[in-house]
C-alpha atoms as an extended CHARMM CRD file, in Angstrom:
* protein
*
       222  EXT
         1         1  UNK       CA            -12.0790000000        5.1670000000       -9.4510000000  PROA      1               0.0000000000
         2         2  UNK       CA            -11.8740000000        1.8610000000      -11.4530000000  PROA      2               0.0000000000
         3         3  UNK       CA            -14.9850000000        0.2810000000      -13.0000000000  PROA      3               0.0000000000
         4         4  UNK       CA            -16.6200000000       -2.6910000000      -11.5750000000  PROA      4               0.0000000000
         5         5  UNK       CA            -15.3610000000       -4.9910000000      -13.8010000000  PROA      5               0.0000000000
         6         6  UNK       CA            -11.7770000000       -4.0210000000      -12.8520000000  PROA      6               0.0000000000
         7         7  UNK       CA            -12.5700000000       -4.2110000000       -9.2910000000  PROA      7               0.0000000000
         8         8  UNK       CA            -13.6350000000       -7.5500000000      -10.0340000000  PROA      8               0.0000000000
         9         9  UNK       CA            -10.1950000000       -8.6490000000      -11.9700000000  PROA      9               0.0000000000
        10        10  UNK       CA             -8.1850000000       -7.1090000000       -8.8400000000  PROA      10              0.0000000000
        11        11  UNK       CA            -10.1110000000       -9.1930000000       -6.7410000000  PROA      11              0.0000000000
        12        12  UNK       CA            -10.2440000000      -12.4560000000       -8.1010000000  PROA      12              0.0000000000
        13        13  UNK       CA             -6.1430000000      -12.2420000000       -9.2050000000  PROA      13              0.0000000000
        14        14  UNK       CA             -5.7130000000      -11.8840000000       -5.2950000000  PROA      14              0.0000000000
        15        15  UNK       CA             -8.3290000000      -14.0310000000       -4.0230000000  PROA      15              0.0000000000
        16        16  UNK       CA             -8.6220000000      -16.8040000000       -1.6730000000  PROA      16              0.0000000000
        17        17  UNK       CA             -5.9380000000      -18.7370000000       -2.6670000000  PROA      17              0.0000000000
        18        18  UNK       CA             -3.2550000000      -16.2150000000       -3.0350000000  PROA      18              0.0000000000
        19        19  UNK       CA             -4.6010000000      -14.5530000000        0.4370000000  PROA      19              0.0000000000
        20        20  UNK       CA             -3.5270000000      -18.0780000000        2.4370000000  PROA      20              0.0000000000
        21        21  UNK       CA             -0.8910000000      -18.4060000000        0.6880000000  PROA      21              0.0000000000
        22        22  UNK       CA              0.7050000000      -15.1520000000        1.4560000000  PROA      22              0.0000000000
        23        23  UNK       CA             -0.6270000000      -15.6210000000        4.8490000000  PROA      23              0.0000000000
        24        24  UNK       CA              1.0590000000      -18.6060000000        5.2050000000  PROA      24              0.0000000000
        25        25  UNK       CA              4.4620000000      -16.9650000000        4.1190000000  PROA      25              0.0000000000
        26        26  UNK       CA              3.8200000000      -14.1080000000        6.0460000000  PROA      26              0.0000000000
        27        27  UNK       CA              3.8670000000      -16.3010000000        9.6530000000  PROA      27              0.0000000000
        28        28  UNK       CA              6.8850000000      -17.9520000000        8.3960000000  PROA      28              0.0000000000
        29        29  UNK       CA              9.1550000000      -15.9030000000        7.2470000000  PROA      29              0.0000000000
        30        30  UNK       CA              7.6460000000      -12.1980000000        7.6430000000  PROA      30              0.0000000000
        31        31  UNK       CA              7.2000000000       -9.4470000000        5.4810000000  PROA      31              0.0000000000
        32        32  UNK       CA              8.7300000000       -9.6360000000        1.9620000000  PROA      32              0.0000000000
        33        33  UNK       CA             11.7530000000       -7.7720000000        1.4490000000  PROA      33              0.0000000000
        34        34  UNK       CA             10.5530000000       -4.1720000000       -0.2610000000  PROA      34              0.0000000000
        35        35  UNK       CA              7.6650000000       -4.3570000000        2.4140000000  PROA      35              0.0000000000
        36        36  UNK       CA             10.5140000000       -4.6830000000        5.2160000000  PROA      36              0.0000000000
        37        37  UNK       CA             12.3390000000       -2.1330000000        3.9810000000  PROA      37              0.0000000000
        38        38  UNK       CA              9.2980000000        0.0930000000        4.2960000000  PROA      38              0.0000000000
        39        39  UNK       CA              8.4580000000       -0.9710000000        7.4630000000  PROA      39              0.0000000000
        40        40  UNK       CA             12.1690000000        0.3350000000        8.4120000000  PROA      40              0.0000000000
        41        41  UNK       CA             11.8590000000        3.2990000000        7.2440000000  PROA      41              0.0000000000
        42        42  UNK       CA              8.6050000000        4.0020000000        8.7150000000  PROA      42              0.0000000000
        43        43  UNK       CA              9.8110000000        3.1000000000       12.3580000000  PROA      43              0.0000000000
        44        44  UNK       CA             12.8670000000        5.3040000000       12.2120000000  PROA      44              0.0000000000
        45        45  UNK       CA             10.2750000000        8.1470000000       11.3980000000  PROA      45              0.0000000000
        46        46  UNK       CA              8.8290000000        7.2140000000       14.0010000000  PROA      46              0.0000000000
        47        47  UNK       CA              5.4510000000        6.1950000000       14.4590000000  PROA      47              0.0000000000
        48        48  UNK       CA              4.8250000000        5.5430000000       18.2440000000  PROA      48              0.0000000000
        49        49  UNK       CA              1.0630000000        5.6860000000       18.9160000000  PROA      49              0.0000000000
        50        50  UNK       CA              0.3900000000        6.6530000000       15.2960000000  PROA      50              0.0000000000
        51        51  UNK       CA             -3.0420000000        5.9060000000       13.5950000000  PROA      51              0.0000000000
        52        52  UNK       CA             -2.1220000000        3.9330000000       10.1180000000  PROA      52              0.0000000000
        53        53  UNK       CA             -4.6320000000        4.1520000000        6.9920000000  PROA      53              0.0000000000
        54        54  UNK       CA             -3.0480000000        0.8010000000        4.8770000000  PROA      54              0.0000000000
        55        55  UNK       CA             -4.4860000000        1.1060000000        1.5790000000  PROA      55              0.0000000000
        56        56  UNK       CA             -4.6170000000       -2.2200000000       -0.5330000000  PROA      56              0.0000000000
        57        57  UNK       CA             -3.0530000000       -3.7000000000        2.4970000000  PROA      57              0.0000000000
        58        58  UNK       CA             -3.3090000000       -7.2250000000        1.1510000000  PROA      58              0.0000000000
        59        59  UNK       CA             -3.0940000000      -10.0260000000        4.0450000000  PROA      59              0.0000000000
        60        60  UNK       CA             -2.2880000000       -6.3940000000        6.4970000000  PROA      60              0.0000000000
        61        61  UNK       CA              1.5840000000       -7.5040000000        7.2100000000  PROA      61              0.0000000000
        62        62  UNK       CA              2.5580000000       -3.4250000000        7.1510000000  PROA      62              0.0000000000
        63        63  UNK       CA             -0.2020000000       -2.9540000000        9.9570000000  PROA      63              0.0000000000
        64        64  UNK       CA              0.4160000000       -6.2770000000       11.7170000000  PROA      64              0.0000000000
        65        65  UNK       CA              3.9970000000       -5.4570000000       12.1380000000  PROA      65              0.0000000000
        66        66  UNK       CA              3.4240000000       -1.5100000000       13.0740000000  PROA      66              0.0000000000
        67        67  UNK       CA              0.8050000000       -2.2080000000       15.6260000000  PROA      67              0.0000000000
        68        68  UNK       CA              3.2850000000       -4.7320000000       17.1350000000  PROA      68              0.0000000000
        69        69  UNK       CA              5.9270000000       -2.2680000000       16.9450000000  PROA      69              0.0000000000
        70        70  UNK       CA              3.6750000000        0.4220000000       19.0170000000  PROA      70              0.0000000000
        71        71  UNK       CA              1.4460000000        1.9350000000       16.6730000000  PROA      71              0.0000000000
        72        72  UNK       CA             -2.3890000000        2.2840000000       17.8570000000  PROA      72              0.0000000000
        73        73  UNK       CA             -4.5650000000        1.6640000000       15.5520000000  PROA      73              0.0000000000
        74        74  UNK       CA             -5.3540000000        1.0260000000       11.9510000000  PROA      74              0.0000000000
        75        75  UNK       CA             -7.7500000000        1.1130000000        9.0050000000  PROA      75              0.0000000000
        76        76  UNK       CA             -7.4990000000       -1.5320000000        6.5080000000  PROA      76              0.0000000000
        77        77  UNK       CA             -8.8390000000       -0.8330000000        3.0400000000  PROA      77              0.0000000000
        78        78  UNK       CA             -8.6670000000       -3.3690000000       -0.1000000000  PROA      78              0.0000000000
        79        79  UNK       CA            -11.3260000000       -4.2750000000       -3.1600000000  PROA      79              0.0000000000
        80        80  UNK       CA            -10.1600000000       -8.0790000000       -2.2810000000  PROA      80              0.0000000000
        81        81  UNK       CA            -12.6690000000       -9.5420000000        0.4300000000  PROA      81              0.0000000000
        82        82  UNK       CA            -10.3920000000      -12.8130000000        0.7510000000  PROA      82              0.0000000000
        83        83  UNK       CA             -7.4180000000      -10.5870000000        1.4420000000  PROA      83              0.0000000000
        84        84  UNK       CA             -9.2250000000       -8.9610000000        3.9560000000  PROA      84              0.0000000000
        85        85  UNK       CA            -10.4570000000      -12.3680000000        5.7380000000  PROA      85              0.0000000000
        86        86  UNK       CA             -7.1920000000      -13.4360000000        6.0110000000  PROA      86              0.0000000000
        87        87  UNK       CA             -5.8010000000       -9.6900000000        7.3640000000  PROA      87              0.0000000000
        88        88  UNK       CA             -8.6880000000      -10.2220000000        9.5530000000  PROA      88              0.0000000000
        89        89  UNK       CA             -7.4330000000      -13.5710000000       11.0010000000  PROA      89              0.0000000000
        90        90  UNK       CA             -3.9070000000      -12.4290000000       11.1550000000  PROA      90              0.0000000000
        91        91  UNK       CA             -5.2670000000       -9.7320000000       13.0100000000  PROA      91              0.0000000000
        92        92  UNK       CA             -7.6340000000      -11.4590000000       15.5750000000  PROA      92              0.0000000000
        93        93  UNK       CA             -3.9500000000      -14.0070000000       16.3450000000  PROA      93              0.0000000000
        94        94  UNK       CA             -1.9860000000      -11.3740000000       17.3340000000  PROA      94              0.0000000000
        95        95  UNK       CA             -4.9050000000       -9.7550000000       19.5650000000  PROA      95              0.0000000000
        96        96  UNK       CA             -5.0220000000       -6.7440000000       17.4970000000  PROA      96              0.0000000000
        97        97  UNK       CA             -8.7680000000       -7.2190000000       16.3720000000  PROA      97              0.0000000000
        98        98  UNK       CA            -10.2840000000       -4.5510000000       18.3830000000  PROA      98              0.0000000000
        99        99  UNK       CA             -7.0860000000       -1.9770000000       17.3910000000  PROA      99              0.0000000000
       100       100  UNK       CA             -8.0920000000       -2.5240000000       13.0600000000  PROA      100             0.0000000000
       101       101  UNK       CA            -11.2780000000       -1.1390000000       10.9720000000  PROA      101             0.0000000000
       102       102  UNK       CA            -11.2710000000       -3.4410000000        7.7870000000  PROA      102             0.0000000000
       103       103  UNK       CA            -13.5290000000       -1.4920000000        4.9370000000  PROA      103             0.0000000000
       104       104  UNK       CA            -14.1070000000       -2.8520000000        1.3740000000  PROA      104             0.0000000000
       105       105  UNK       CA            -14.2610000000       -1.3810000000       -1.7580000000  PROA      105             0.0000000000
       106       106  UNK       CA            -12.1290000000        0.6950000000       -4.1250000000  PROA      106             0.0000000000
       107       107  UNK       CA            -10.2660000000        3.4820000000       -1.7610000000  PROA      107             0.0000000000
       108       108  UNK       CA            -11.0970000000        6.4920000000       -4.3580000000  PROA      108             0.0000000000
       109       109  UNK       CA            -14.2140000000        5.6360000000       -4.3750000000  PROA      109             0.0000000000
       110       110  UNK       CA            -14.7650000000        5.2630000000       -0.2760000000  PROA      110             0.0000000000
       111       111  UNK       CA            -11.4930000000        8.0740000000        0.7180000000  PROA      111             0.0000000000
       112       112  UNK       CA            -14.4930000000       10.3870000000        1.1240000000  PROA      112             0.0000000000
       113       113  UNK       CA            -15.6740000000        8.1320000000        4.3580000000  PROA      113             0.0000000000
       114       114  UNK       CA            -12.4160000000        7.5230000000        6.2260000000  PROA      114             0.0000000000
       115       115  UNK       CA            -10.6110000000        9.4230000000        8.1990000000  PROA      115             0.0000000000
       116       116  UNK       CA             -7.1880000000       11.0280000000        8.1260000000  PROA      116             0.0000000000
       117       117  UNK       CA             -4.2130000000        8.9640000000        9.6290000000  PROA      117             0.0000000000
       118       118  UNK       CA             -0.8450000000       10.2000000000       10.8650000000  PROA      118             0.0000000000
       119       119  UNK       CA              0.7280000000        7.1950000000        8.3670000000  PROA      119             0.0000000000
       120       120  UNK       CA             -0.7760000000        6.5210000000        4.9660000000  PROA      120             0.0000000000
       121       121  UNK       CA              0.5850000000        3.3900000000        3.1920000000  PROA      121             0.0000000000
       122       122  UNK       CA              0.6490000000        1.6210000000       -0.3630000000  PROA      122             0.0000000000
       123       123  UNK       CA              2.5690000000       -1.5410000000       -0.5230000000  PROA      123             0.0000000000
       124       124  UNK       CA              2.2490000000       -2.5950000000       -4.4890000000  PROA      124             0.0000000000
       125       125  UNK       CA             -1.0190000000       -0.9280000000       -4.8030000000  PROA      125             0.0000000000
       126       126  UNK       CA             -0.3720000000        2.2120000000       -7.2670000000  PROA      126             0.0000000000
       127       127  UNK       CA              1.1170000000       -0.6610000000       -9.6690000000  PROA      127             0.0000000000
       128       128  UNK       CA             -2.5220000000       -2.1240000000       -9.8130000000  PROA      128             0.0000000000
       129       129  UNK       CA             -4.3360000000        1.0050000000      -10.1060000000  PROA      129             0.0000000000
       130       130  UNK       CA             -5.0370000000        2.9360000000      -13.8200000000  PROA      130             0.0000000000
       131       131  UNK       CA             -5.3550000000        6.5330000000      -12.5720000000  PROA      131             0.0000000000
       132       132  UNK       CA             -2.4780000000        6.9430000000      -10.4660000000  PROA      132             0.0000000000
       133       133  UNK       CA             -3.0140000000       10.7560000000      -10.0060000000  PROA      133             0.0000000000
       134       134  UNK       CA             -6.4860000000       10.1280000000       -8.1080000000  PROA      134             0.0000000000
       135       135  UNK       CA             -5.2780000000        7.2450000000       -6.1540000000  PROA      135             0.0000000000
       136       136  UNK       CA             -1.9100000000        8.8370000000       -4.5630000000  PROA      136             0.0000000000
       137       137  UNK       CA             -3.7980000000       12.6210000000       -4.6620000000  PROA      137             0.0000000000
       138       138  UNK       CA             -6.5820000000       10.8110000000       -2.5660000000  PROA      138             0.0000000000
       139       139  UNK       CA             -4.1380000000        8.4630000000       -0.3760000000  PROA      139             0.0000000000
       140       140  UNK       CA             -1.9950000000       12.1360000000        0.5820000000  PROA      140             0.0000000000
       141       141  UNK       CA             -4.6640000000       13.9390000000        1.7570000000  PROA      141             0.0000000000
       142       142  UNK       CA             -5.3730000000       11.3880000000        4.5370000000  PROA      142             0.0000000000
       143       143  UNK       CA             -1.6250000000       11.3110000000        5.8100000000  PROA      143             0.0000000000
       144       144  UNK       CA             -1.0200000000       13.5420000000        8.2690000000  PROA      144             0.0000000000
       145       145  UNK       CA              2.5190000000       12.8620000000        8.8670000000  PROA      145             0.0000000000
       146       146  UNK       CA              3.9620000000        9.9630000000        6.7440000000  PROA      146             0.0000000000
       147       147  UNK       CA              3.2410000000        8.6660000000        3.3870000000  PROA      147             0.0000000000
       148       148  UNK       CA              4.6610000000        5.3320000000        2.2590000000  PROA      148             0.0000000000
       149       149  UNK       CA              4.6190000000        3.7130000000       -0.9810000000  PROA      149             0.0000000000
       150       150  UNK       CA              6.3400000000        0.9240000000       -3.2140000000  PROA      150             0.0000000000
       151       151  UNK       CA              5.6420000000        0.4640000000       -6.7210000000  PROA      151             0.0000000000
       152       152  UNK       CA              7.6160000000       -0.5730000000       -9.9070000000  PROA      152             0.0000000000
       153       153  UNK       CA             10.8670000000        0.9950000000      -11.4600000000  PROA      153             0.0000000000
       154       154  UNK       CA             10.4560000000        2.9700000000      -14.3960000000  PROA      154             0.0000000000
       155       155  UNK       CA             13.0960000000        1.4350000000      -16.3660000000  PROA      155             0.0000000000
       156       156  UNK       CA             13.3380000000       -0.1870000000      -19.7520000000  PROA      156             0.0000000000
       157       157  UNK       CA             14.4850000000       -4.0290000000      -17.9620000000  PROA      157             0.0000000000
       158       158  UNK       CA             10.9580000000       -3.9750000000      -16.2020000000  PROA      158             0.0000000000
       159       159  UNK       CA              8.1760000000       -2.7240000000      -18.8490000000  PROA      159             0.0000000000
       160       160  UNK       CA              8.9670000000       -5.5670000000      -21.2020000000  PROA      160             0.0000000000
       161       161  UNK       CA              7.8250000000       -8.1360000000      -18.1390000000  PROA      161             0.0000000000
       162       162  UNK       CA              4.9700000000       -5.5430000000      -17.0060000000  PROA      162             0.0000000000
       163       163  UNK       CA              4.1520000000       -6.4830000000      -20.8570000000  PROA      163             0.0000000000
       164       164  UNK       CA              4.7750000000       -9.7320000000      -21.4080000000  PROA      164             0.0000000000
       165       165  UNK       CA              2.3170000000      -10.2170000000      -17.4320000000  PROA      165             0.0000000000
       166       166  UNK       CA             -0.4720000000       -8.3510000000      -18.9860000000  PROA      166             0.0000000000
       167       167  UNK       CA              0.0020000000      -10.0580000000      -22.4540000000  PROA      167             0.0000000000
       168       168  UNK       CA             -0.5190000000      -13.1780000000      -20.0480000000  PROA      168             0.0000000000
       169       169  UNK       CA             -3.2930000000      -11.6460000000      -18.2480000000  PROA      169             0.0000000000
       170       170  UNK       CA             -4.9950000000      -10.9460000000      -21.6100000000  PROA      170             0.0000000000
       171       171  UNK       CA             -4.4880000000      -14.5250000000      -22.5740000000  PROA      171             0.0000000000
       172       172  UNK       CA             -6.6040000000      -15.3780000000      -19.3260000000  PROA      172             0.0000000000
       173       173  UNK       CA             -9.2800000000      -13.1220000000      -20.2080000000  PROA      173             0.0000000000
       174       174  UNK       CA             -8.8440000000      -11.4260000000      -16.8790000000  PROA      174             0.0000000000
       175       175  UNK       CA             -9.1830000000       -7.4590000000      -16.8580000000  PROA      175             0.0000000000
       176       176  UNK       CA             -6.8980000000       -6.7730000000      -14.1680000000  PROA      176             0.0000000000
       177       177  UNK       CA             -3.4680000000       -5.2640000000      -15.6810000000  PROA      177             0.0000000000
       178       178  UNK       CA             -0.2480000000       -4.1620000000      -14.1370000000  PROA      178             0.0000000000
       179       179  UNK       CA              0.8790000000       -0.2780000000      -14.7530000000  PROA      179             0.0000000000
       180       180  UNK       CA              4.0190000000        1.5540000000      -14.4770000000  PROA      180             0.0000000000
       181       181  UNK       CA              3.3760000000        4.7490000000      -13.4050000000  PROA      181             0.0000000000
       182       182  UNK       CA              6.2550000000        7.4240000000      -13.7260000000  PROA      182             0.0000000000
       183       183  UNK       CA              8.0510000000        7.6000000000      -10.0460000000  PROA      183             0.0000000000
       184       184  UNK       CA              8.0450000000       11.4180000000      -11.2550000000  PROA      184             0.0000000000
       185       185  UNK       CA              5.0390000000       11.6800000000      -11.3050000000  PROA      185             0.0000000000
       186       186  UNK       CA              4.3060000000       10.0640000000       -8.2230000000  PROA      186             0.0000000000
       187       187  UNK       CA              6.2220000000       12.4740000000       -6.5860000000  PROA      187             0.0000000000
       188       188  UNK       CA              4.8450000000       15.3570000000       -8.1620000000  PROA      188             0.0000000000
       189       189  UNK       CA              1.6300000000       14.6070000000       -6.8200000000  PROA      189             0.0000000000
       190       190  UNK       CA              3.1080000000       14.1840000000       -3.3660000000  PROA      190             0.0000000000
       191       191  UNK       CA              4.9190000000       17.2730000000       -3.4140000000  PROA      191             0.0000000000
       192       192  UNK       CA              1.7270000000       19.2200000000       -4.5120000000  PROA      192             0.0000000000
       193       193  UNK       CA              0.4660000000       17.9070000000       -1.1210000000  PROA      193             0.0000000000
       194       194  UNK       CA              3.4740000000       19.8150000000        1.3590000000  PROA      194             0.0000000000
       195       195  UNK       CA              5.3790000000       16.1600000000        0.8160000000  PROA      195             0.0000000000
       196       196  UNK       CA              9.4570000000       15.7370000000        1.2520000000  PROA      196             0.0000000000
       197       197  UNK       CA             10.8100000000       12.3710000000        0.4720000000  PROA      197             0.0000000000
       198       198  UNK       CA             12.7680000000       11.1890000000        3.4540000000  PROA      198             0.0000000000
       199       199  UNK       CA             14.1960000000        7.9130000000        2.4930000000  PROA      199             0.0000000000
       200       200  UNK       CA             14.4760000000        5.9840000000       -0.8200000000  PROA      200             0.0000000000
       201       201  UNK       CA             15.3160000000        2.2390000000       -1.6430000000  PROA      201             0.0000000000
       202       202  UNK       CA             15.7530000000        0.5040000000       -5.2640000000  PROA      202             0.0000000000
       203       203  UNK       CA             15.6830000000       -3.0280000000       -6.0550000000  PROA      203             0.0000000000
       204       204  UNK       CA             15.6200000000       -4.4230000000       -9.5010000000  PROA      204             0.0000000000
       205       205  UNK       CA             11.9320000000       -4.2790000000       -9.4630000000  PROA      205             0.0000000000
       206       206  UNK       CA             10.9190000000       -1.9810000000       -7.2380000000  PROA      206             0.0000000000
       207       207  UNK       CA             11.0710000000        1.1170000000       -5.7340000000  PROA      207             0.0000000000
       208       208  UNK       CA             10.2520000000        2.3750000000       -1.8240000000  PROA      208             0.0000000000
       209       209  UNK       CA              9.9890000000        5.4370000000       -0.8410000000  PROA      209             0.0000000000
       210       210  UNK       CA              8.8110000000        7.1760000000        2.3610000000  PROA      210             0.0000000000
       211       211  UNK       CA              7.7130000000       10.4110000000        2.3460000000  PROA      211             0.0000000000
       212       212  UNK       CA              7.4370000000       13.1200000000        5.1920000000  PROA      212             0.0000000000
       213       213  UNK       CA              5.2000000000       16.3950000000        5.3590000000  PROA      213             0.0000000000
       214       214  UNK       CA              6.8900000000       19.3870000000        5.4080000000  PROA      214             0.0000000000
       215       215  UNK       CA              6.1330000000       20.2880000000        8.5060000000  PROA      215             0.0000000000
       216       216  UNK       CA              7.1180000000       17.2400000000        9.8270000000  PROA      216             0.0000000000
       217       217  UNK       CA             10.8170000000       17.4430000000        8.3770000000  PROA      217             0.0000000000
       218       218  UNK       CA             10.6570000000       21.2680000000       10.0110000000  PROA      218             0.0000000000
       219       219  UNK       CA             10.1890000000       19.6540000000       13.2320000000  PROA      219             0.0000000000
       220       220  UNK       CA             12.8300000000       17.0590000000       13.0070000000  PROA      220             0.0000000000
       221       221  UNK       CA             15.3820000000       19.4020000000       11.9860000000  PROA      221             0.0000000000
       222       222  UNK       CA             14.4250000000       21.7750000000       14.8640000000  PROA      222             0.0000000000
């Protein structure tokens, strides 16, 4: 889990501010373009009447647009209370308040209290996390069916930003940072966990990646 302090820098970089303004992007234009292309991917796996666990889930556009799109319920978890005001207003407009659980606090530290959901998602959220192992080890043993996930490139055109943001950061005298973790690695740890990966994207930036169980890809092929 992160210490306090970093808790603290994740949640004031994305506080109140940043929440409306997102928001306010959000209802006019919709999801960003990585987190669209995750959404995608996640409907053409299918996820009719499937429980979602969003971790970090910011303003909650992946579990806005899934419960629209005929998922039944979700759990919202993020260390930013302003992020989760504004997922919570999103989520009361579009009648979905009595469909979402909102929790707060560091997911490591609270995966212990939630339960298992057939689609477990991280939209920019391993990038902001410093042990990487724990957070996607804990994240795929509450997904059930579908694990989805974007997070930075490993290439040499994107660690000289990642350094010159935290250099920035530093300036600030804010402890949050920004990490690139190995994509190998990430799927190492998914793959320890019965994981496949069933689709792939790259952007400059970024990389999304969906990722099925197993037994899930057994079935599909059946």
């Amino acid at each position: 889990m992160v210490s306090c302090c970093e808790c603290e820098g994740i949640a004031t970089q994305f506080g109140r501010e940043t929440a409306r303004r997102e928001l306010r992007r959000f209802r006019r234009r919709g999801p960003r373009h990585t987190t669209q292309l995750l959404l995608d991917d996640l409907r053409a796996a299918g996820i009719a009447d499937a429980s979602l666990l969003d971790i970090g889930g910011g303003i909650g556009a992946i579990h806005h647009t899934l419960l629209d799109a005929g998922a039944r319920e979700a759990v919202q978890v993020d260390v930013s209370p302003d992020y989760i005001a504004a997922a919570r207003d999103e989520a009361g407009r579009r009648d979905h308040a009595d469909r979402v659980r909102f929790v707060h606090g560091d997911f490591v530290e609270v995966a212990s209290d939630l339960p298992s959901a057939d689609v477990v998602t991280l939209d920019r959220v391993i990038c902001c996390y410093p042990d990487m192992d724990r957070l996607v080890d804990n994240a795929a043993r509450k997904a059930r069916r579908l694990f989805g996930a974007v997070y930075p490139r490993d290439a040499w055109w994107v660690r000289p930003v990642v350094r010159a943001i935290n250099l920035i950061l530093r300036i600030r005298r804010t402890v949050f940072r920004v990490f690139v973790h190995p994509p190998a690695a990430i799927d190492d740890v998914l793959r320890r966990h019965g994981f496949e990966r069933a689709a792939l994207h790259r952007t400059a930036v970024w990389e999304v990646a969906v990722y099925r169980t197993t037994e899930a890809y057994t079935a599909s092929s059946a």
